[in-house]
VMD Tcl script that builds the backbone (N, CA, C; Angstrom):
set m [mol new atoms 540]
animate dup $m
set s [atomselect $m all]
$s set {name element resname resid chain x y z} {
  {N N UNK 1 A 127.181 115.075 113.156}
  {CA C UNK 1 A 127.591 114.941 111.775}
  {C C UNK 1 A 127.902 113.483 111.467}
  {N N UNK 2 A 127.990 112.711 110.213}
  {CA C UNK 2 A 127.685 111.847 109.518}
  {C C UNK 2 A 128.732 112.225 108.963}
  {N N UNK 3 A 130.002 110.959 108.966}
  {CA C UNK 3 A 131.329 110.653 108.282}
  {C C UNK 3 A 130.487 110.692 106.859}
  {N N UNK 4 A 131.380 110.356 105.508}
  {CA C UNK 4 A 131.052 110.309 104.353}
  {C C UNK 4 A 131.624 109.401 103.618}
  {N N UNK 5 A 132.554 108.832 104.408}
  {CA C UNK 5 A 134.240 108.468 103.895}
  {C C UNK 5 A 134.098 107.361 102.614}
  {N N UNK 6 A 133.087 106.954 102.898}
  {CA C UNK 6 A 133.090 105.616 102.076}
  {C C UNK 6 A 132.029 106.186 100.713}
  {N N UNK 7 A 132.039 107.263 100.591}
  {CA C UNK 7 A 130.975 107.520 99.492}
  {C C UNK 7 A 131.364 108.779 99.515}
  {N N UNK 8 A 130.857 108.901 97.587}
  {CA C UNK 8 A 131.525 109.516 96.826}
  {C C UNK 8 A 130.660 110.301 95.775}
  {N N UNK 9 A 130.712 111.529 95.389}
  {CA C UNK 9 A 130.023 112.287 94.456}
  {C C UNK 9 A 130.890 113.162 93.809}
  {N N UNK 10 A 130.349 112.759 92.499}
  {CA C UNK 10 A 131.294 114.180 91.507}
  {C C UNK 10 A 130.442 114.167 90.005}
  {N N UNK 11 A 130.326 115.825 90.221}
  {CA C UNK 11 A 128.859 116.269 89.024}
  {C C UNK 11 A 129.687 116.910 87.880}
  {N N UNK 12 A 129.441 116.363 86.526}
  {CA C UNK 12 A 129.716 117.414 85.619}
  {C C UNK 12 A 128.803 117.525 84.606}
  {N N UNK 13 A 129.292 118.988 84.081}
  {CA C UNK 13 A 128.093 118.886 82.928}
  {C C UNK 13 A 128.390 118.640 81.295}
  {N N UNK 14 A 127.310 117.754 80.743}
  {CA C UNK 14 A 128.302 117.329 79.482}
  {C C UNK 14 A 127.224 117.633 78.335}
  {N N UNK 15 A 127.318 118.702 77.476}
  {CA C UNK 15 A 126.176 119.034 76.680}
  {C C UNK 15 A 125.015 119.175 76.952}
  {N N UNK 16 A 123.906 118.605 76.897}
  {CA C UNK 16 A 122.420 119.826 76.646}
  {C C UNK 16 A 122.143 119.014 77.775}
  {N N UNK 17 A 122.748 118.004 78.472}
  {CA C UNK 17 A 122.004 117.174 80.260}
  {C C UNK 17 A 123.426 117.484 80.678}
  {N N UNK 18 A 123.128 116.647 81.957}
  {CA C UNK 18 A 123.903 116.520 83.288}
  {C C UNK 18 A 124.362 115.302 83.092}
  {N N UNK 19 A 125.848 114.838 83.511}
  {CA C UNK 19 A 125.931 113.310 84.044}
  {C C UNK 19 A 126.571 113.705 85.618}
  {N N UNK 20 A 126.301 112.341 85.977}
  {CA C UNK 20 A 126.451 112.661 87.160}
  {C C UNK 20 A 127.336 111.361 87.708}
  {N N UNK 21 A 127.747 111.392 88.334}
  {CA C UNK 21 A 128.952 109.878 89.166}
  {C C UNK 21 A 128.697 110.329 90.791}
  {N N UNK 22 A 127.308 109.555 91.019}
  {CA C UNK 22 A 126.556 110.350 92.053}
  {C C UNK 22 A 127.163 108.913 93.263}
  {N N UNK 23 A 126.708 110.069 94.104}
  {CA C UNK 23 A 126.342 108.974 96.123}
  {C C UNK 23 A 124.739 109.669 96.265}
  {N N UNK 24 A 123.569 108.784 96.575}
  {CA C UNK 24 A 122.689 109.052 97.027}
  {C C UNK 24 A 122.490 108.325 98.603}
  {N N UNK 25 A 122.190 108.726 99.392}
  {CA C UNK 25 A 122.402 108.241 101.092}
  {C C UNK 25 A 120.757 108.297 100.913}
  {N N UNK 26 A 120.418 107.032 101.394}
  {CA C UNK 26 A 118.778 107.215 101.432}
  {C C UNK 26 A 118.369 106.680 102.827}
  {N N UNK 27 A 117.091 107.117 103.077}
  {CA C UNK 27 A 116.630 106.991 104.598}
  {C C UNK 27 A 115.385 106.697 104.748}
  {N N UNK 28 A 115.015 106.173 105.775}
  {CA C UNK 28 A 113.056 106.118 105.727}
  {C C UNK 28 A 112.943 107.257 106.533}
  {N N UNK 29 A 111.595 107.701 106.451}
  {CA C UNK 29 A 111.314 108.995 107.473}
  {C C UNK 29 A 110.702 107.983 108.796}
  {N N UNK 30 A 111.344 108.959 109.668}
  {CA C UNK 30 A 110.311 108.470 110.944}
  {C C UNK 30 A 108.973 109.219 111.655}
  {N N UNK 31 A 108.798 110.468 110.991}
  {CA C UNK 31 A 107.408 111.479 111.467}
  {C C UNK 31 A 107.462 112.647 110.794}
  {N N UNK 32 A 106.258 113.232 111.002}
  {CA C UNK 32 A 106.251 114.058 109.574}
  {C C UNK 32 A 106.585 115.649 109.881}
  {N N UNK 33 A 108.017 115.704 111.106}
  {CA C UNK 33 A 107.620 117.024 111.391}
  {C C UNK 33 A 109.081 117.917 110.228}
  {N N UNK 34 A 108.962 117.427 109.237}
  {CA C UNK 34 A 109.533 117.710 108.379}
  {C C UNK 34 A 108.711 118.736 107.169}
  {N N UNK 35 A 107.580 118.178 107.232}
  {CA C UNK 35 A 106.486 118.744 106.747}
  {C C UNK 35 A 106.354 120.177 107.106}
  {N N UNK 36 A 106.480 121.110 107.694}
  {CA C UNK 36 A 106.243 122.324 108.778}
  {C C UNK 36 A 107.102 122.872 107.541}
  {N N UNK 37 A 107.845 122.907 106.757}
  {CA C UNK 37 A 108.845 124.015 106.318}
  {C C UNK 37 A 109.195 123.230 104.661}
  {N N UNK 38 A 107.533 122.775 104.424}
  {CA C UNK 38 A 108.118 121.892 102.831}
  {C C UNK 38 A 107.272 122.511 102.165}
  {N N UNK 39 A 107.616 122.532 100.516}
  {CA C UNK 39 A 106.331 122.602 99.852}
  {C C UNK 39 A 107.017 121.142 98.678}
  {N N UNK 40 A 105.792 120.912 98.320}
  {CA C UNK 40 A 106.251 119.534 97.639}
  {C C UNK 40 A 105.633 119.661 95.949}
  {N N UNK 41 A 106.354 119.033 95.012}
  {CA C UNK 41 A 105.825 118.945 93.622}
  {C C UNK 41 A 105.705 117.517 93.443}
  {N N UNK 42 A 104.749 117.653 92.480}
  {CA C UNK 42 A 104.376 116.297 91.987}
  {C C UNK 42 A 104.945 115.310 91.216}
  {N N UNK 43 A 105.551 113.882 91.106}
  {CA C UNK 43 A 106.625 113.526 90.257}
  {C C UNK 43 A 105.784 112.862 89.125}
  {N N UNK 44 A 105.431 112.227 88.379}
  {CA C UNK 44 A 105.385 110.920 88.191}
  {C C UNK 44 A 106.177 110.398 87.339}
  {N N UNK 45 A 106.407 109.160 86.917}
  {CA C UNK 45 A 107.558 108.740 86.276}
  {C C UNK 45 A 107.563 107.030 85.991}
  {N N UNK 46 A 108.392 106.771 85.203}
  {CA C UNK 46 A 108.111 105.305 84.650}
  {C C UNK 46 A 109.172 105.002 84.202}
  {N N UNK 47 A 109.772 103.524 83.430}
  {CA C UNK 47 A 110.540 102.624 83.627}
  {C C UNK 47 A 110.429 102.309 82.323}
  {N N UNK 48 A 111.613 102.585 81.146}
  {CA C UNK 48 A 111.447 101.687 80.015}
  {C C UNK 48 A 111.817 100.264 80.173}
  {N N UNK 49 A 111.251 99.014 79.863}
  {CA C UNK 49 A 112.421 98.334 80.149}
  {C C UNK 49 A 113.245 97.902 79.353}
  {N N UNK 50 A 114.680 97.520 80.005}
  {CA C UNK 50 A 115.902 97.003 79.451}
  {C C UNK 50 A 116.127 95.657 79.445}
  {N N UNK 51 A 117.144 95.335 78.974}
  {CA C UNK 51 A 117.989 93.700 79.345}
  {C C UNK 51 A 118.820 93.602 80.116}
  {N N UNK 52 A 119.370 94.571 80.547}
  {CA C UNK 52 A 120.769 94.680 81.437}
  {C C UNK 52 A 120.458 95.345 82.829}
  {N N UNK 53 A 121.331 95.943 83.517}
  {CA C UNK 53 A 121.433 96.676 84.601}
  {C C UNK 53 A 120.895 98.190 84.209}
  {N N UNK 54 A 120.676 98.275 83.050}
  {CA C UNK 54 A 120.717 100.048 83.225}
  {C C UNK 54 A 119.262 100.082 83.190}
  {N N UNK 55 A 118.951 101.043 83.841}
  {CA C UNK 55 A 117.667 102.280 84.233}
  {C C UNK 55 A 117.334 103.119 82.877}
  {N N UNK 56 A 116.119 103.012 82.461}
  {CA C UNK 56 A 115.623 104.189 81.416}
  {C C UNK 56 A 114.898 105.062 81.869}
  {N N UNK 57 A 114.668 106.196 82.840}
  {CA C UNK 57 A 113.555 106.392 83.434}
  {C C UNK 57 A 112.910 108.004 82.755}
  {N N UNK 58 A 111.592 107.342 82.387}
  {CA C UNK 58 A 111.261 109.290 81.863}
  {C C UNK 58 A 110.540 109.822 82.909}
  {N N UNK 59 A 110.654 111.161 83.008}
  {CA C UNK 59 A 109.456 111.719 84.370}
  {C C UNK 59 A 109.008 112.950 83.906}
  {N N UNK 60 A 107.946 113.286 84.477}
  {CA C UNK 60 A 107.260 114.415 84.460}
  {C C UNK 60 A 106.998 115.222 86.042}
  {N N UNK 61 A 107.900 116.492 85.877}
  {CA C UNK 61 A 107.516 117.057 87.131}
  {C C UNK 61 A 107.268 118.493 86.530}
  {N N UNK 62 A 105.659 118.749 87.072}
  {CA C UNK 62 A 104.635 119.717 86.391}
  {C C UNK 62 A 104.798 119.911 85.203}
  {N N UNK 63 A 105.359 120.837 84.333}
  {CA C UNK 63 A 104.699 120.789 82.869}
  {C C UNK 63 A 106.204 120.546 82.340}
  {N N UNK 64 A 107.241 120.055 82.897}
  {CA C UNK 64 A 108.162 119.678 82.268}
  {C C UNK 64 A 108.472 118.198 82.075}
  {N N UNK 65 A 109.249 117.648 81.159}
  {CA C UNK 65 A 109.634 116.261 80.679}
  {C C UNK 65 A 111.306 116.208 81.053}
  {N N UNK 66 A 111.568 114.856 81.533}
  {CA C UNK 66 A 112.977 114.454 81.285}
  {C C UNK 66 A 112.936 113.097 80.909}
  {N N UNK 67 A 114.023 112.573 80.147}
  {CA C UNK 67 A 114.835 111.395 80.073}
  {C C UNK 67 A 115.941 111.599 80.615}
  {N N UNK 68 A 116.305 109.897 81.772}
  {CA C UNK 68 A 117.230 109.537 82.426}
  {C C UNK 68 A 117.361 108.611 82.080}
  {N N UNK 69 A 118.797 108.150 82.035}
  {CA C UNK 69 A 119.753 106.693 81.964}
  {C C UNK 69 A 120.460 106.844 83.032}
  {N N UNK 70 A 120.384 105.638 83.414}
  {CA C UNK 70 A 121.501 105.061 84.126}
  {C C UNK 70 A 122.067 104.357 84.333}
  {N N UNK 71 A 123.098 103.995 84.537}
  {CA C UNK 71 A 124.297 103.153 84.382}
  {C C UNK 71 A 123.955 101.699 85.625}
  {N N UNK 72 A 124.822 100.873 85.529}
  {CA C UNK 72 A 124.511 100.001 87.015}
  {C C UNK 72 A 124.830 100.384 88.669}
  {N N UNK 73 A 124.449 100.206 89.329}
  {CA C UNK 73 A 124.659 100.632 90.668}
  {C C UNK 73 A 126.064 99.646 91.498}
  {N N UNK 74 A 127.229 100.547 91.739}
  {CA C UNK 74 A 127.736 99.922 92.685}
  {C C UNK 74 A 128.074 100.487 93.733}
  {N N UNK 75 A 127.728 99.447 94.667}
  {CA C UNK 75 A 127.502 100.271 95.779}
  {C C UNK 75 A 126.126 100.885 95.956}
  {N N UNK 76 A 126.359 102.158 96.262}
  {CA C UNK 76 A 125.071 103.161 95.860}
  {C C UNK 76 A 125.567 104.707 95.142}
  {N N UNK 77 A 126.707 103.811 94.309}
  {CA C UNK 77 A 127.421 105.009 92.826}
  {C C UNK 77 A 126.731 104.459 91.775}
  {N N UNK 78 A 126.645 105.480 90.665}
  {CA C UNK 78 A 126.045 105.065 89.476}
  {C C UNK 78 A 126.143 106.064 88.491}
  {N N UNK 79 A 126.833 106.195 87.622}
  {CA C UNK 79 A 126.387 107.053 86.112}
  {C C UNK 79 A 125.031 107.520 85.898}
  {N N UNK 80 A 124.736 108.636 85.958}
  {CA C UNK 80 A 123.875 109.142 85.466}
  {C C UNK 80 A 123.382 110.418 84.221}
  {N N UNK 81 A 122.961 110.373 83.485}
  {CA C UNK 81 A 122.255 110.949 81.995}
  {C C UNK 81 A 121.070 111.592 82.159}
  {N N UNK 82 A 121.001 113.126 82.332}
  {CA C UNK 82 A 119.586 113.288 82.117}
  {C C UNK 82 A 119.367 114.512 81.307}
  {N N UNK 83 A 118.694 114.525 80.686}
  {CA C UNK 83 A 118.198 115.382 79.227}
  {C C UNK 83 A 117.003 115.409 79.624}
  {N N UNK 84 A 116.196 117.270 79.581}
  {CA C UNK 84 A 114.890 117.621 79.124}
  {C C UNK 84 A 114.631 117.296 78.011}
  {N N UNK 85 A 112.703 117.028 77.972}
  {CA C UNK 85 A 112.550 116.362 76.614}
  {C C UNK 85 A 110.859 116.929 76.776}
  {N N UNK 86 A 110.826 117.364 75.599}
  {CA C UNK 86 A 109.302 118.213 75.299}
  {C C UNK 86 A 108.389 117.153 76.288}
  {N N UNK 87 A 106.900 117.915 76.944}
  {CA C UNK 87 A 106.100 117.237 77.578}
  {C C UNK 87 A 105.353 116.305 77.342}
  {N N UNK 88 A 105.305 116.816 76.134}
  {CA C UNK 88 A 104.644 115.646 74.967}
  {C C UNK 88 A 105.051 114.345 74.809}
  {N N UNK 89 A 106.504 114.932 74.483}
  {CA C UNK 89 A 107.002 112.874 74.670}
  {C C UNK 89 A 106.688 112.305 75.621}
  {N N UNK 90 A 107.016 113.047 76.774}
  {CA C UNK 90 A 107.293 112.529 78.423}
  {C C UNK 90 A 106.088 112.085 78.259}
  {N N UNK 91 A 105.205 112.470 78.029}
  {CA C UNK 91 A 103.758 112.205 78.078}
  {C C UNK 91 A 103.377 110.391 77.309}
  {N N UNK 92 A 103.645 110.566 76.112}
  {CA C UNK 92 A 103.285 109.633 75.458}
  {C C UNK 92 A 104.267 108.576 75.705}
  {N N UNK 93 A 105.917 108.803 76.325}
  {CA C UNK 93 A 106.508 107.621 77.046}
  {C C UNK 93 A 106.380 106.951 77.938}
  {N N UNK 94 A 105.742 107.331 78.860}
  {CA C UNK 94 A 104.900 106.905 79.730}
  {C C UNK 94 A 103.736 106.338 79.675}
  {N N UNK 95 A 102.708 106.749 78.907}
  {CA C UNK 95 A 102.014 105.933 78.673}
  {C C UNK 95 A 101.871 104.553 77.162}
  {N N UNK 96 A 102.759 104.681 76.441}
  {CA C UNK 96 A 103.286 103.677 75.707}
  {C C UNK 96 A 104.151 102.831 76.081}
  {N N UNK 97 A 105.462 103.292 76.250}
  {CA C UNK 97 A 106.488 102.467 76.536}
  {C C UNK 97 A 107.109 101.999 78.212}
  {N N UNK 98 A 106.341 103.061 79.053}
  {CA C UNK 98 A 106.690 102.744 80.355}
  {C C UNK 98 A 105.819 101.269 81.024}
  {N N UNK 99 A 106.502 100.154 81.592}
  {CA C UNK 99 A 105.935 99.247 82.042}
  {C C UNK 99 A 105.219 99.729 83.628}
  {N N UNK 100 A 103.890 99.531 83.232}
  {CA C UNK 100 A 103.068 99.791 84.998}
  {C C UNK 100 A 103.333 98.972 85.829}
  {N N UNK 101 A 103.164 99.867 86.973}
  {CA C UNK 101 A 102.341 101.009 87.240}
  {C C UNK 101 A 103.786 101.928 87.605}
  {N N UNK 102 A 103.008 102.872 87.241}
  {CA C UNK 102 A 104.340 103.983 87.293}
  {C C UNK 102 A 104.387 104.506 88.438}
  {N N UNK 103 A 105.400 105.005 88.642}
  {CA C UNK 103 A 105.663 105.821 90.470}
  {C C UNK 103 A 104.791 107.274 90.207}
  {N N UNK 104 A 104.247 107.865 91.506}
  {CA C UNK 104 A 104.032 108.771 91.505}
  {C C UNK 104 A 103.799 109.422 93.063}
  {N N UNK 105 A 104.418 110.611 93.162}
  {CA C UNK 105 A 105.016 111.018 94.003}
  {C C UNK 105 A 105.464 112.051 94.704}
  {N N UNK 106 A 105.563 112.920 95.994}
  {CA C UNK 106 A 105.382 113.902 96.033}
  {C C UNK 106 A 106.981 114.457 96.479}
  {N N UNK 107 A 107.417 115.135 95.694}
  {CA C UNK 107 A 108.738 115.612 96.728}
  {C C UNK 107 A 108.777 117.231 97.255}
  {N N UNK 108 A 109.573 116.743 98.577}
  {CA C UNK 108 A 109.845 118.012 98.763}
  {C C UNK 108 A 110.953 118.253 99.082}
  {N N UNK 109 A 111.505 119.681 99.178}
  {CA C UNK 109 A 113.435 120.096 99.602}
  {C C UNK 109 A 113.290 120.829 100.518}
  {N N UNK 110 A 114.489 119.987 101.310}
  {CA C UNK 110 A 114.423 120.847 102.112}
  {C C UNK 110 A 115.791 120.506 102.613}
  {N N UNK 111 A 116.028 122.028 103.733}
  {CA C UNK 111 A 117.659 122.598 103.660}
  {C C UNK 111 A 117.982 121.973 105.119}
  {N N UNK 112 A 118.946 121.266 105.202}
  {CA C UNK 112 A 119.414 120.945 106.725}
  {C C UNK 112 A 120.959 121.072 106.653}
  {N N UNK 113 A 121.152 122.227 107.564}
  {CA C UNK 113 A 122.604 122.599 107.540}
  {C C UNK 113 A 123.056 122.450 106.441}
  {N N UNK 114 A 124.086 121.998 105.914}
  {CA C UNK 114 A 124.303 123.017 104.382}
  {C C UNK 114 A 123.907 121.921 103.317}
  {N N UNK 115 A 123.271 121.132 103.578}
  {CA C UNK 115 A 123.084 120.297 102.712}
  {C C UNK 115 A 121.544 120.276 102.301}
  {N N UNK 116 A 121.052 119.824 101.214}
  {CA C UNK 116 A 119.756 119.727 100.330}
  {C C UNK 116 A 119.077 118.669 100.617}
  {N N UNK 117 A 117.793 118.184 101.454}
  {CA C UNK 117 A 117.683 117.027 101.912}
  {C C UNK 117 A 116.522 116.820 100.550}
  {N N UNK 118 A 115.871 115.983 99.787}
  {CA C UNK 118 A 114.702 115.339 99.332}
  {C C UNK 118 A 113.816 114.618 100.154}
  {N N UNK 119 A 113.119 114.458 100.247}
  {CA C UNK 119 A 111.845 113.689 100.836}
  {C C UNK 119 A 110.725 113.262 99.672}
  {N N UNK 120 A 110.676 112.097 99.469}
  {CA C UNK 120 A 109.718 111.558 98.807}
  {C C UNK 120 A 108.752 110.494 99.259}
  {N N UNK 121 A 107.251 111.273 99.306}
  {CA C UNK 121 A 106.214 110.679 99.674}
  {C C UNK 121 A 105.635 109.724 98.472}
  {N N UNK 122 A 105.122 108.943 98.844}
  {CA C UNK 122 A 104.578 108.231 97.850}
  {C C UNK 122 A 103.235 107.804 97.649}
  {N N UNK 123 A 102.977 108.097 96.263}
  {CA C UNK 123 A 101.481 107.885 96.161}
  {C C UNK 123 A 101.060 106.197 95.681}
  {N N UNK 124 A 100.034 105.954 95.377}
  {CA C UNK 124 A 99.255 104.837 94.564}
  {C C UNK 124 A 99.524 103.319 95.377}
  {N N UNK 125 A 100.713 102.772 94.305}
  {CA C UNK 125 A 100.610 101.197 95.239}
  {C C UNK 125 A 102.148 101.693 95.960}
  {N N UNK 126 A 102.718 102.512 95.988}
  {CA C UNK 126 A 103.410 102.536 96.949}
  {C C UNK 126 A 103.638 103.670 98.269}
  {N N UNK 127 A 101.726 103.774 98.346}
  {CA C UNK 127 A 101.807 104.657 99.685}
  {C C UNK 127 A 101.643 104.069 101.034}
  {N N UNK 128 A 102.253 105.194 101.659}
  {CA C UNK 128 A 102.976 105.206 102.623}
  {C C UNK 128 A 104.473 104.652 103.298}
  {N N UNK 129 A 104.514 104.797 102.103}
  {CA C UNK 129 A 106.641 104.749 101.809}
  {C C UNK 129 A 106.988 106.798 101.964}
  {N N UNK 130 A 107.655 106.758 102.760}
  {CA C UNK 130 A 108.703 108.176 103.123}
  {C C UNK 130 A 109.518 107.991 102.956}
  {N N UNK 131 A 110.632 108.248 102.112}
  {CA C UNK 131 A 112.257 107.898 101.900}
  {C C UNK 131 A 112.437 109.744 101.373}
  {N N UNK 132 A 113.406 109.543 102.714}
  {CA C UNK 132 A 114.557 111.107 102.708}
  {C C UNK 132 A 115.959 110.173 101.785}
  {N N UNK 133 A 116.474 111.391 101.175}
  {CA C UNK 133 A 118.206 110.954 100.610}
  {C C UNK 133 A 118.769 112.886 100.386}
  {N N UNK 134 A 119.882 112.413 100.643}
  {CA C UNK 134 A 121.091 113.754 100.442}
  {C C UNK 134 A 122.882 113.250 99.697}
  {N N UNK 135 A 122.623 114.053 98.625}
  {CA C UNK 135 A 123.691 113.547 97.593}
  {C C UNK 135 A 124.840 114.357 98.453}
  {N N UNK 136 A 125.818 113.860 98.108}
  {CA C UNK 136 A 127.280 114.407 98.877}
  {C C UNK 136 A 128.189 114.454 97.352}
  {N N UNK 137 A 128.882 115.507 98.081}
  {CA C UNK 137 A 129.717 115.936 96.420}
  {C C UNK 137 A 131.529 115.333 97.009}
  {N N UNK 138 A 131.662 114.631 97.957}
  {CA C UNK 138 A 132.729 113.817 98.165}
  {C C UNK 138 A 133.150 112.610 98.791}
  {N N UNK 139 A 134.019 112.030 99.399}
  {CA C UNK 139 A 133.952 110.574 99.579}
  {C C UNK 139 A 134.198 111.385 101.563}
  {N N UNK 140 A 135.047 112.271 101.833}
  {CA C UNK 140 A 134.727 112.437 102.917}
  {C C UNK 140 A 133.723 112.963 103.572}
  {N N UNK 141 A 132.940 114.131 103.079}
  {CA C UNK 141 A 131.868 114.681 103.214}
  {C C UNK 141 A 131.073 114.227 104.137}
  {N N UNK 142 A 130.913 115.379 105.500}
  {CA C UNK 142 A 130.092 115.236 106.390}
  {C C UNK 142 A 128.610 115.321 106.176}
  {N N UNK 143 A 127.514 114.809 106.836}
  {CA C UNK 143 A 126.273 115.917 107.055}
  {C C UNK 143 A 125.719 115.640 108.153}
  {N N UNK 144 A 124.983 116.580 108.369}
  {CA C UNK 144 A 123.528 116.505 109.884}
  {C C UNK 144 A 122.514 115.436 109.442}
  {N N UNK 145 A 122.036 114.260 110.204}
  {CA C UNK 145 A 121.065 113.492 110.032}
  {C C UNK 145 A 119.788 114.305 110.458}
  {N N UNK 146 A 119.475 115.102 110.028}
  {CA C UNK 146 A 117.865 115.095 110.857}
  {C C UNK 146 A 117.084 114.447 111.303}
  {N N UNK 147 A 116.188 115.180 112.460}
  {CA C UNK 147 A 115.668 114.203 113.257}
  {C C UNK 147 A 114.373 113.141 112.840}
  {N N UNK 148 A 114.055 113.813 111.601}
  {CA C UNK 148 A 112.852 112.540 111.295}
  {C C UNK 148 A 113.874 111.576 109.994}
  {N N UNK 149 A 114.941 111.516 109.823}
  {CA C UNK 149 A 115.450 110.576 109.049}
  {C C UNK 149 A 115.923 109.643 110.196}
  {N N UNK 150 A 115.420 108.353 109.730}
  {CA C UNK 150 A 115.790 107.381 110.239}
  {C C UNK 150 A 116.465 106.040 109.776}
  {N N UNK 151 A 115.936 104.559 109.777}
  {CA C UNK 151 A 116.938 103.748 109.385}
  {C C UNK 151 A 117.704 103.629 107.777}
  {N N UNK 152 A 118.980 104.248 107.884}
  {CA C UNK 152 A 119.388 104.200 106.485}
  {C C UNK 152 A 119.098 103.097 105.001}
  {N N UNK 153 A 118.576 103.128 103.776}
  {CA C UNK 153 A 118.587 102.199 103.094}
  {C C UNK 153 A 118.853 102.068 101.894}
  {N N UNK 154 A 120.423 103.043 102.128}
  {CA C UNK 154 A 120.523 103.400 100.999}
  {C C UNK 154 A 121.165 102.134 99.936}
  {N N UNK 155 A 121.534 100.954 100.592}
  {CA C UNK 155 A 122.111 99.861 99.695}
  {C C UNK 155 A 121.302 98.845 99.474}
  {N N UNK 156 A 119.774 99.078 99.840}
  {CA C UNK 156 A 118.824 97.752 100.022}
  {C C UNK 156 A 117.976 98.148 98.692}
  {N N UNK 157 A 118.234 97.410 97.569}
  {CA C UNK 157 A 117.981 97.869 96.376}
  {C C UNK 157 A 116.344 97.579 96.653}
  {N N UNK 158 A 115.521 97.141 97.225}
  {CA C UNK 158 A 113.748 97.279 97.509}
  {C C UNK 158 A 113.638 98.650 97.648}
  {N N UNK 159 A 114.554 100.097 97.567}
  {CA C UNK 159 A 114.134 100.709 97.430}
  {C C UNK 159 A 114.070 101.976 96.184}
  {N N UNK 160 A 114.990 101.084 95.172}
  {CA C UNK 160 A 114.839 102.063 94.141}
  {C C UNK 160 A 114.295 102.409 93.756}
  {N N UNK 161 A 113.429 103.415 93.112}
  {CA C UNK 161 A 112.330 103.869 92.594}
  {C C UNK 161 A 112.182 102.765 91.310}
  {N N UNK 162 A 113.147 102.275 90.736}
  {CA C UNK 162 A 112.815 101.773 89.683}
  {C C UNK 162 A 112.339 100.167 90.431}
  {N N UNK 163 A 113.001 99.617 91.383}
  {CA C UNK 163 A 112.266 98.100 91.761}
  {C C UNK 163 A 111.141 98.535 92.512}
  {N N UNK 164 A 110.650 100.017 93.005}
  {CA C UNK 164 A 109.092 100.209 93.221}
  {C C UNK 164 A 107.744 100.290 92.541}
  {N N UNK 165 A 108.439 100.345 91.163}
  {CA C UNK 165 A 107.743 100.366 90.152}
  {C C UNK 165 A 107.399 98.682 89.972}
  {N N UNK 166 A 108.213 97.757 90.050}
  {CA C UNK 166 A 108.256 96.598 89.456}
  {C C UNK 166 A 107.647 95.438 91.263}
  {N N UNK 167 A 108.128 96.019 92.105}
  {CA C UNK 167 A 107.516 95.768 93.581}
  {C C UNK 167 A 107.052 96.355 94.167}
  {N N UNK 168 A 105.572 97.014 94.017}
  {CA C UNK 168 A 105.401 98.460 94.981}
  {C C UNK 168 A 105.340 97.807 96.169}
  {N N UNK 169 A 105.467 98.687 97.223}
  {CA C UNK 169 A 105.690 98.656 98.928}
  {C C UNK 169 A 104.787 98.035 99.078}
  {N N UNK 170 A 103.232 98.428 98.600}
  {CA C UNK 170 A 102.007 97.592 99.499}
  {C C UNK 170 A 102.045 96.280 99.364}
  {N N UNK 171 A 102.948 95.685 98.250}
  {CA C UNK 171 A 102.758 93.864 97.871}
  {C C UNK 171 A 103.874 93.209 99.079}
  {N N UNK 172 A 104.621 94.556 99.886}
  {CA C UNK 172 A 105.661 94.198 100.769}
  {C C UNK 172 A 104.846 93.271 101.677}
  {N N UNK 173 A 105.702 91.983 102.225}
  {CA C UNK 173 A 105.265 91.841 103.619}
  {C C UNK 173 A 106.018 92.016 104.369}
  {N N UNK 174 A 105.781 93.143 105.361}
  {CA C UNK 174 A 106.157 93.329 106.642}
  {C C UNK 174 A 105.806 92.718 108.281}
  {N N UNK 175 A 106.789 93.019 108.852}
  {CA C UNK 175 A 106.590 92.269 110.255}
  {C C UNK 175 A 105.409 92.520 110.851}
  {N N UNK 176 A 104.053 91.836 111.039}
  {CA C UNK 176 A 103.416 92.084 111.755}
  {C C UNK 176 A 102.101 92.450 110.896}
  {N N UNK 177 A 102.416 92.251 109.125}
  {CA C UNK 177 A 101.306 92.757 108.896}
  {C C UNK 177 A 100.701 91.328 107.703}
  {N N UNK 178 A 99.681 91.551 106.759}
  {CA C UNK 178 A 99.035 90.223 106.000}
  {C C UNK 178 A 99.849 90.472 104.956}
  {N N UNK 179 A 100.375 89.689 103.776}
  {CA C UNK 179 A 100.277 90.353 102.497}
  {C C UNK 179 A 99.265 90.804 102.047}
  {N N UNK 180 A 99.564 91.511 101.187}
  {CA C UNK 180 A 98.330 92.125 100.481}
  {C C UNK 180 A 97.828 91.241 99.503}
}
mol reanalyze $m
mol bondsrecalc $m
mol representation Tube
mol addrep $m
């Protein structure tokens, strides 16, 4: 088990969305035997942009739409806003107002000891990025690391979905490899 102590989650619900005063713990995967017991949906999603710290993000997962806001990140806490929104918009926000290239992406859930793990595969310019995360609903809050989660990253902002949009992984240079 995995102390929690230093991170913190607490969900409420406030009219027709969710806000949230979340902890997301994020991870890279290390092998795919996570896969054996997933089924995964399709994300895609995009980035209005702002002037400030906050996140606009609309997504489409299968025939539904959301808008998300979010607040600035400290730490790896953050305010969060999210409202369903006909497919249609989602549709046409994305391709009007979202700055490319948009994320797109496969997730899947899955249950490890009592907690809800995510896994998100990634498609286009940022494949072969695996990032597992599991929200905790307190500041002590234990969990099980599973065995294909590996080096934690959850404070290394190169991996927000929203600076993947604006840096996908493949423009990364990594140890040992060319830039692209």
């Amino acid at each position: 088990m995995i102390s929690a102590s230093s991170w913190r989650a607490v969900k409420t619900k406030s009219g027709a969305g969710a806000m949230a005063q979340e902890i997301e713990r994020k991870f890279l995967v290390t092998d795919l035997s996570w896969r054996q017991r997933a089924q995964g949906t399709l994300y895609r999603q995009g980035y209005v942009p702002t002037q400030n710290q906050t996140t606009v993000r609309v997504r489409v997962v299968s025939d539904r739409g959301y808008l998300t806001i979010k607040g600035p990140t400290s730490g790896v806490s953050r305010q969060e806003f999210e409202y369903p929104i006909p497919l249609a918009d989602a549709e046409t926000l994305l391709a009007d107002l979202c700055a490319p290239p948009l994320i797109e992406k496969w997730r899947y859930r899955l249950n490890v000891g009592s907690h809800l793990w995510e896994v998100d595969e990634f498609l286009g310019d940022n494949a072969g990025l695996i990032l597992a995360e599991v929200e905790l609903s307190s500041e002590t809050e234990s969990f099980s690391l599973p065995p294909w989660a590996g080096l934690e990253v959850s404070e290394d902002a190169r991996y927000y979905n929203a600076n993947l949009a604006k840096h996908p992984y493949r423009l990364w240079v990594r140890p040992g490899a060319e830039p692209a």
